[in-house]
FIKE-528851 format. One line per field, with one value per residue (C-alpha): residue number from 1; chain; x, y, z. Coordinates in steps of 0.5 Angstrom, whole numbers, padded with zeros to 4 digits, m for minus. Each point is the difference from the previous one (the first is absolute). Example, Ala and Ser with C-alpha at 12.3 -4.5 7.8 and 13.67 -1.06 7.14 Angstrom:
2
k = c(1,2)
c = c(A,A)
px = c(0025,0002)
py = c(m0009,0007)
pz = c(0016,m0002)
***
This chain:
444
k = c(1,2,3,4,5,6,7,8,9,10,11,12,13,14,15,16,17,18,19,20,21,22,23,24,25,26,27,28,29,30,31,32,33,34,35,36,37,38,39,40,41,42,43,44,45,46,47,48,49,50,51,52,53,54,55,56,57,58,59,60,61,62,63,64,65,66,67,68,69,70,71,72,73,74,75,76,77,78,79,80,81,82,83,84,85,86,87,88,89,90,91,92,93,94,95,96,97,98,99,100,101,102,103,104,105,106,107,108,109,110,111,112,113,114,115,116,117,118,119,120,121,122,123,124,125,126,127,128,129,130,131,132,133,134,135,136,137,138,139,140,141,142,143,144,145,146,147,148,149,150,151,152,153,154,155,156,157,158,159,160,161,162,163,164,165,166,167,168,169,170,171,172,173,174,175,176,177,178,179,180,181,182,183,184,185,186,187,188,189,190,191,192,193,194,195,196,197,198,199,200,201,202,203,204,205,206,207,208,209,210,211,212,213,214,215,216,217,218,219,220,221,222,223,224,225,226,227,228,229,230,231,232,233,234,235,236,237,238,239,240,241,242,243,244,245,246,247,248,249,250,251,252,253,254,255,256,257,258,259,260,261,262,263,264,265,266,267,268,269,270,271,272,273,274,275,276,277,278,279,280,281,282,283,284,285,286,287,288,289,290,291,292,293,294,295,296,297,298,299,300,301,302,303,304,305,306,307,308,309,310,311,312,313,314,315,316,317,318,319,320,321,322,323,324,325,326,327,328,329,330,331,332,333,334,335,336,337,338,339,340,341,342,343,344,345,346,347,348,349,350,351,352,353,354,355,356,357,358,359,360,361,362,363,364,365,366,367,368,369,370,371,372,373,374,375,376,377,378,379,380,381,382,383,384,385,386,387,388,389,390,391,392,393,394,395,396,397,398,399,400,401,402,403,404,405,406,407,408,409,410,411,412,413,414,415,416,417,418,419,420,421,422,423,424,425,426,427,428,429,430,431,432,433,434,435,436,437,438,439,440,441,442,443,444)
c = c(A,A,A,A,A,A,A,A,A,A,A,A,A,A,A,A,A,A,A,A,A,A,A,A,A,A,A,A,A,A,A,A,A,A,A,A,A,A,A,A,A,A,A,A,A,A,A,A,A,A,A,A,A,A,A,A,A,A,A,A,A,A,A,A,A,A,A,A,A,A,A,A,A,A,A,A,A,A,A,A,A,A,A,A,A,A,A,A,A,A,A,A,A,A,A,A,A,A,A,A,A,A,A,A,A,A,A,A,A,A,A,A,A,A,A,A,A,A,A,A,A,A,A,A,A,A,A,A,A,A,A,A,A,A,A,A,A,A,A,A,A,A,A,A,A,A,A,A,A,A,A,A,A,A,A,A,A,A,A,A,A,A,A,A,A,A,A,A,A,A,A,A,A,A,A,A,A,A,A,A,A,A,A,A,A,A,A,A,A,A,A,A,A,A,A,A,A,A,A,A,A,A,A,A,A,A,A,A,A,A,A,A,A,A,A,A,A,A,A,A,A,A,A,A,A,A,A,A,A,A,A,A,A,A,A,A,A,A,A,A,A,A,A,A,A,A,A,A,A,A,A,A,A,A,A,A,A,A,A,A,A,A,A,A,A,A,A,A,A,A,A,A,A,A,A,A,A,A,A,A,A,A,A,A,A,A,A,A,A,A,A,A,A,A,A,A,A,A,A,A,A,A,A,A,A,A,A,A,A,A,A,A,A,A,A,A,A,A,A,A,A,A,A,A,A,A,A,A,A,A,A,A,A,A,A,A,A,A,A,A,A,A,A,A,A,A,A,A,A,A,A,A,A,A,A,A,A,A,A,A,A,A,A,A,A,A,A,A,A,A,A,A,A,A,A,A,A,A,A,A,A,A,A,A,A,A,A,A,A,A,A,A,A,A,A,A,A,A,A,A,A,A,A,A,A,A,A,A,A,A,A,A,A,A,A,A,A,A,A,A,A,A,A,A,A,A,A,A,A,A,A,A,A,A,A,A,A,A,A,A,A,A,A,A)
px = c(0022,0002,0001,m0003,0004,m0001,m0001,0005,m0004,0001,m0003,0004,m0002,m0007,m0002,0006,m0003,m0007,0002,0002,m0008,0001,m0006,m0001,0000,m0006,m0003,0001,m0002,m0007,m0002,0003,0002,0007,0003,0008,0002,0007,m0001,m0004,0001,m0002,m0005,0002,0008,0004,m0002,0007,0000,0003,0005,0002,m0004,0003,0004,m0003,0005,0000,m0003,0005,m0002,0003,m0003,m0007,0000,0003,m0006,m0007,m0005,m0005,0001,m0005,m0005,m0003,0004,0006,0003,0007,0002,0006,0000,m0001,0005,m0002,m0002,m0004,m0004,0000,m0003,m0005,m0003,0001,m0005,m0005,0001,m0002,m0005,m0003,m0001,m0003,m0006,m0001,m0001,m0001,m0003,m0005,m0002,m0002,m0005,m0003,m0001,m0003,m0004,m0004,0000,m0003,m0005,m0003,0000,m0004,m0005,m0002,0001,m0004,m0005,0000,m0001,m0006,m0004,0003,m0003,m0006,m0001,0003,0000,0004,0005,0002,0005,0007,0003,0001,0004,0003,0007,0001,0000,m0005,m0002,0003,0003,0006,0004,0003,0004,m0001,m0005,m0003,m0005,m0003,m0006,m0002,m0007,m0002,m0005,m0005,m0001,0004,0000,m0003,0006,0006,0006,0004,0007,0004,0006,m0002,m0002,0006,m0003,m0007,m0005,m0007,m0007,m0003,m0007,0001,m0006,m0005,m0007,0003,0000,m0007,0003,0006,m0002,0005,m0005,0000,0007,0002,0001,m0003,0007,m0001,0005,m0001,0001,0005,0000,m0008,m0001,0005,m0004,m0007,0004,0002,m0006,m0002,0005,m0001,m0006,0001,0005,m0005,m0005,0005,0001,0008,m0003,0004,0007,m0001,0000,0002,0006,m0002,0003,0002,m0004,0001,m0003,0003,m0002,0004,0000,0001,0003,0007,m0003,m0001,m0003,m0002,m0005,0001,m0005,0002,0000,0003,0004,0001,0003,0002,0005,0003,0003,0003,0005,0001,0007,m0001,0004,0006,0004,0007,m0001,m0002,m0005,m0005,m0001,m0006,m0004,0000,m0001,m0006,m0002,0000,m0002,m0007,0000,m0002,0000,m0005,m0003,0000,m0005,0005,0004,0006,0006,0002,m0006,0000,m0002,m0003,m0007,m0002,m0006,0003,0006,m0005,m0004,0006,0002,0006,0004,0002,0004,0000,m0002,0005,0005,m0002,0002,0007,0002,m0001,0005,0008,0001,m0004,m0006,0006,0004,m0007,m0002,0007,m0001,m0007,0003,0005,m0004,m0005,0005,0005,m0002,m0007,0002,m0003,m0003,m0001,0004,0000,m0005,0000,m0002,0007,0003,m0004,0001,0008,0000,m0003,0006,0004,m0002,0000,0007,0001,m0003,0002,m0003,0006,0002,m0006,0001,0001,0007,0000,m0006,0006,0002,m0007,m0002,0007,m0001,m0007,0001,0005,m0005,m0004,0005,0001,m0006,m0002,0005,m0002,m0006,m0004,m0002,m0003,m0006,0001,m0005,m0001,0007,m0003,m0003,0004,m0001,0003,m0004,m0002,0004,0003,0008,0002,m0003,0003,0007,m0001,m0002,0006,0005,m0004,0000,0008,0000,m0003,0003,0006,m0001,m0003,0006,0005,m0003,m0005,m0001,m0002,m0007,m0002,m0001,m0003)
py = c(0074,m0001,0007,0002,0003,0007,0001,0003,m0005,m0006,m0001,0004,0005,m0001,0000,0007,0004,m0001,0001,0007,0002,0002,0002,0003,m0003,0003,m0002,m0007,0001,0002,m0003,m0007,m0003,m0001,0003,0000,m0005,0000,m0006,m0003,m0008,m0003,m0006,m0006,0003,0002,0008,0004,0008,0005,0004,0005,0004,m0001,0007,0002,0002,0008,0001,0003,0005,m0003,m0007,0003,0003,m0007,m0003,0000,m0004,0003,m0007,m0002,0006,0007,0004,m0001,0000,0001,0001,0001,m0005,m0005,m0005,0001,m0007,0001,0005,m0004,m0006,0005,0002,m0007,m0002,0006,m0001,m0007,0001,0005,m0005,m0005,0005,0002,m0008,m0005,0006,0003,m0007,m0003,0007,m0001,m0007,0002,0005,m0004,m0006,0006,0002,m0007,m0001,0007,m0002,m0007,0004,0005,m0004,m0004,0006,0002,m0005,0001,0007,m0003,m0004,0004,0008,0002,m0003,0004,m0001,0004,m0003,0006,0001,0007,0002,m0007,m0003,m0002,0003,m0005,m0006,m0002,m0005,m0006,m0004,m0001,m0005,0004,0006,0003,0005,0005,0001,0007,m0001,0007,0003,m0001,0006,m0002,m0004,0002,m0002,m0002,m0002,m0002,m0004,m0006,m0003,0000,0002,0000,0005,m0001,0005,0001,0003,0007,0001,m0006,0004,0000,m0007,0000,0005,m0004,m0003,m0006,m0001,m0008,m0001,0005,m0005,0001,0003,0007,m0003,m0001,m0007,m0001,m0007,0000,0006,m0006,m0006,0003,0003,m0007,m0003,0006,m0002,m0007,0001,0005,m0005,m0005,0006,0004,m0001,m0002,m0006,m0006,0004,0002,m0003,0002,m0003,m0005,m0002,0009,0006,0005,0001,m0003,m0002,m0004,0002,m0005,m0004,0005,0006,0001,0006,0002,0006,0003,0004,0007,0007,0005,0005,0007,0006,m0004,m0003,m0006,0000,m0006,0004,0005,0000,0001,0004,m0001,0006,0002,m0003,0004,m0005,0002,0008,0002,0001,m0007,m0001,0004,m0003,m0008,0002,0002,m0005,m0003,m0009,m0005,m0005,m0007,m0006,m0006,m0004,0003,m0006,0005,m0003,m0006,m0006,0007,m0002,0007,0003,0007,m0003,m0005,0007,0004,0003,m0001,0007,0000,0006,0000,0006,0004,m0005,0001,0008,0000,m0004,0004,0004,m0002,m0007,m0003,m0002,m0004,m0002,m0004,m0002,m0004,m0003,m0003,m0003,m0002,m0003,m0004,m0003,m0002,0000,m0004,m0004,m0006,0003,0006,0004,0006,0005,0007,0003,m0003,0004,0006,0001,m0001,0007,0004,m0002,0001,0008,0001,m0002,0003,0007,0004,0001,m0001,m0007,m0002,0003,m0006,0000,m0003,m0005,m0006,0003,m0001,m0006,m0003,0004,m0004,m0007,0001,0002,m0005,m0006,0003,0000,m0007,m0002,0004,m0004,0008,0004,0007,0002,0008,0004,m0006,m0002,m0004,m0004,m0006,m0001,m0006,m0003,m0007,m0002,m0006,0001,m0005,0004,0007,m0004,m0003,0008,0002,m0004,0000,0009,0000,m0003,0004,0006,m0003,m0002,0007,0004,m0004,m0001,0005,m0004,m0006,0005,m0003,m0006,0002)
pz = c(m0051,m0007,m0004,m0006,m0006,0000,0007,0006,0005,0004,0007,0004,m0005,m0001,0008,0000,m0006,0003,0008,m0002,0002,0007,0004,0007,0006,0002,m0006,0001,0008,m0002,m0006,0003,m0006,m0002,m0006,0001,m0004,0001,0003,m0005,0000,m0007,0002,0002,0001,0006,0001,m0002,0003,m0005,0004,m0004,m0005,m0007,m0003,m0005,m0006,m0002,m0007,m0005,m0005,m0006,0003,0000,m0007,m0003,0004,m0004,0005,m0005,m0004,0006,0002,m0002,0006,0002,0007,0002,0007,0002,0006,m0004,m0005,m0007,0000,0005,m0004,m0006,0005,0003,m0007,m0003,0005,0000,m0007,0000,0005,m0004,m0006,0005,0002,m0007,m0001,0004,0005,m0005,m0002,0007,m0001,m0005,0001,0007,m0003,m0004,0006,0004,m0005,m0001,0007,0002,m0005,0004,0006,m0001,m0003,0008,0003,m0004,0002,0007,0000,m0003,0007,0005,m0002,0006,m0004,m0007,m0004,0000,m0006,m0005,m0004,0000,m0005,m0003,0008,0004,0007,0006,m0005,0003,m0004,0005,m0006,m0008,0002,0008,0001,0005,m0001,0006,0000,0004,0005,0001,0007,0005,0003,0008,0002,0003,m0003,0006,m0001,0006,m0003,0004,m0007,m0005,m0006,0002,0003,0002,m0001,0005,0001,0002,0004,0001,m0001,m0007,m0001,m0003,m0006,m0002,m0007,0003,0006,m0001,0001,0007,0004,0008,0001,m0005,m0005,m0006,m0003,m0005,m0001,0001,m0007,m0003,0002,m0003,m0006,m0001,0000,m0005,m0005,0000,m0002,m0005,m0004,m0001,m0003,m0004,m0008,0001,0005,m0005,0002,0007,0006,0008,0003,0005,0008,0001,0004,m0006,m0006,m0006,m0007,m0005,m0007,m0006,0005,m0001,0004,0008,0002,0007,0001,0006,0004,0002,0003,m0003,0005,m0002,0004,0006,0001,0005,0006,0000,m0006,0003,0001,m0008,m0004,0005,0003,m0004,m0006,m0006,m0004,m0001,0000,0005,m0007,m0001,0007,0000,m0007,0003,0007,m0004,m0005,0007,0000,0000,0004,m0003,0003,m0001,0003,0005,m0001,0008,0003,m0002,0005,0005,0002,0004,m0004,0000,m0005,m0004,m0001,m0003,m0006,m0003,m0002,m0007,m0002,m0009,m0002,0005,m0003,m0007,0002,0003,m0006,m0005,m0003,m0003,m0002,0007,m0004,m0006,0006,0003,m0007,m0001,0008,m0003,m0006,0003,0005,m0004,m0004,0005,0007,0000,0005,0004,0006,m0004,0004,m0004,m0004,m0003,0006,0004,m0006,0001,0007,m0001,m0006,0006,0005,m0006,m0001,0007,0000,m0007,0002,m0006,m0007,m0003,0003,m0004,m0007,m0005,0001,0006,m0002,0001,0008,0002,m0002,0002,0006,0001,m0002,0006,0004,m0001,0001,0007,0001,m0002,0005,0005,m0002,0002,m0006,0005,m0004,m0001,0003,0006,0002,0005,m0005,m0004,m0007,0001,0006,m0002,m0005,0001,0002,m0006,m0005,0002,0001,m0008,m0002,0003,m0004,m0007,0002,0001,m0006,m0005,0003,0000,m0008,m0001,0003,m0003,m0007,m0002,m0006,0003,0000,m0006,0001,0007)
***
């Protein structure tokens, strides 16, 4: 790998520097992902194993005094286990990290937020006449604080509105872990099949049918596409189960029915927060345990080509919210800002092989094995987002992205191993080019 002028780094290095992040076996055992990178391979390379760590030089005084990182970012760092190169690499990088969110970052924004609001208004405007069909099914979509309640933006161009379904109080959540990442409903008792307000889509079983609330609310937006006054600019995407709308021929919004869950929380993320790791605090636990999660009528990659009614009846466990909470608070919410663009930018793959929620999952493994508030200050904004591209390498050529909440669930399932191998090597190659020279962000 060739060196760049300014820098201290050549491969070795690059694999050494990054390796000095030592996790706990333990960790590794229960989380069942691998994190050392020690043994690091660039793709497409021989692997080579880092034997010994590098000795870090001791930072003399009069070194720190005549050093200025200032010239690269408002709150100098000085440790005196590292070089004084290294400081001076670590604030360059944060620096032009800093001016990457503050450009490109904000600027995928504020272009997403008025995609958002053009998009919301077809949307909401489909859901109108739904409504007008089928009261059962009324529209969610609010906006609240400048964000609207169960939008969740895929890509640039890819969104999925949640839309929460009343009354689902007679059925009985029943979570067994022998659906990964799904659950079932059932009827609580079969004399109050009557009561439901859902009646026409229990199956004879007690279930209470996702794919069958999916089909008829389909048919429902079908219909309403051809009445509503936004007819010339949209249409539904053909030959898929669930709902989808394309919007100017650009946008593709699927709008999925949902149960909103609260209070209760599933057994199959019990194991959740994990023992001996302090992030995060039992507030915060407490906090995301009642935020609770939602029940999703889509399709479950994990169940594909299943056929017992009991799977094609389940409901997908998603987890936003809950997601949402944890990651507030220090640089976490810059650092997945930076993941996305730079995944919109450079990581739109054939296959699409990732998304922001692969991004997504990575900062929470990160702040479970960067557990301080302090490993998340703005001053170690470049560590974690190495520490995450890293990551995501290793699990790009495991080819198994665990999901967070359900490690029993592989984000990467169905993806095609060819696609997974191409991100992995165009990942190395950003993160190679970002630690190697961080000014290489402005054409990024």
């Amino acid at each position: 790998m060739r060196r760049h002028a300014g820098t201290q780094y050549g491969a070795a290095q690059f694999c050494q520097v990054l390796s000095k992040r030592q996790y706990p076996s333990s960790y590794t055992q229960r989380r069942g992902i691998s994190l050392d990178f020690r043994v690091y391979r660039e793709p497409g390379r021989l692997s080579s194993r880092v034997r010994q760590p590098v000795s870090p030089l001791k930072l003399a005084p009069a070194i720190a005094a005549a050093l200025d990182p200032t010239a690269y970012c408002e709150t100098p760092v000085y440790n005196p286990d590292l070089c004084p190169n290294m400081i001076a690499a670590q604030a360059k990088l944060v620096y032009h990290l800093n001016k990457y969110y503050n450009e490109k970052c904000q600027a995928r924004k504020a272009a997403i937020a008025k995609t958002i609001r053009e998009v919301c208004k077809v949307v909401s405007d489909v859901l109108k006449e739904v409504e007008v069909q089928e009261p059962r099914f009324i529209s969610s979509l609010n906006e609240m604080d400048n964000r609207y309640e169960g939008l969740e933006v895929i890509s640039p161009t890819e969104f999925e509105v949640v839309l929460y379904l009343n009354q689902m109080g007679v059925f009985n959540f029943v979570d067994d872990g022998s659906l990964p990442g799904c659950a079932v409903l059932k009827l609580s008792d079969g004399r109050k099949r009557s009561m439901s307000l859902w009646v026409e889509f229990i199956t004879a079983s007690g279930y209470l049918s996702a794919r069958k609330i999916r089909s008829r609310f389909q048919t429902l937006v079908a219909q309403a596409v051809d009445k509503c006054s936004y007819r010339d600019v949209v249409k539904m995407v053909a030959d898929t189960s669930e709902v989808k709308l394309r919007i100017r021929d650009r946008y593709v919004v699927q709008i999925t029915p949902a149960f909103k869950c609260t209070g209760i929380w599933p057994r199959s993320a019990a194991h959740w927060p994990l023992p001996h790791i302090p992030w995060p605090g039992p507030n915060r636990v407490a906090e995301v345990k009642a935020e609770g999660f939602n029940l999703l009528s889509k399709e479950c990659h994990s169940l594909a080509g299943k056929q017992s009614s009991a799977e094609s009846d389940a409901w997908v466990l998603q987890f936003a919210e809950a997601e949402n909470r944890l990651q507030m608070g220090g640089c976490r919410k810059k650092c997945l800002s930076i993941l996305k663009t730079l995944r919109d930018r450079h990581l739109e793959l054939p296959g699409q092989p990732l998304n922001n929620y692969h991004m997504k999952t990575l900062v929470s493994y990160e702040c479970e094995k960067h557990p301080r508030e302090s490993d998340w200050d703005e001053s170690c904004l470049g560590d974690r987002l190495n520490g995450i591209l890293l990551q995501l390498i290793s699990c790009l050529q495991c080819r198994r992205c665990p999901h967070y909440f359900l490690p029993n669930l592989d984000l990467f399932q169905g993806k095609p191993h060819s696609a997974l191998e191409n991100a992995a090597k165009q990942t190395w190659r950003l993160a190679r080019e970002i630690l190697t020279n961080p000014k290489s962000l402005e054409k990024l």
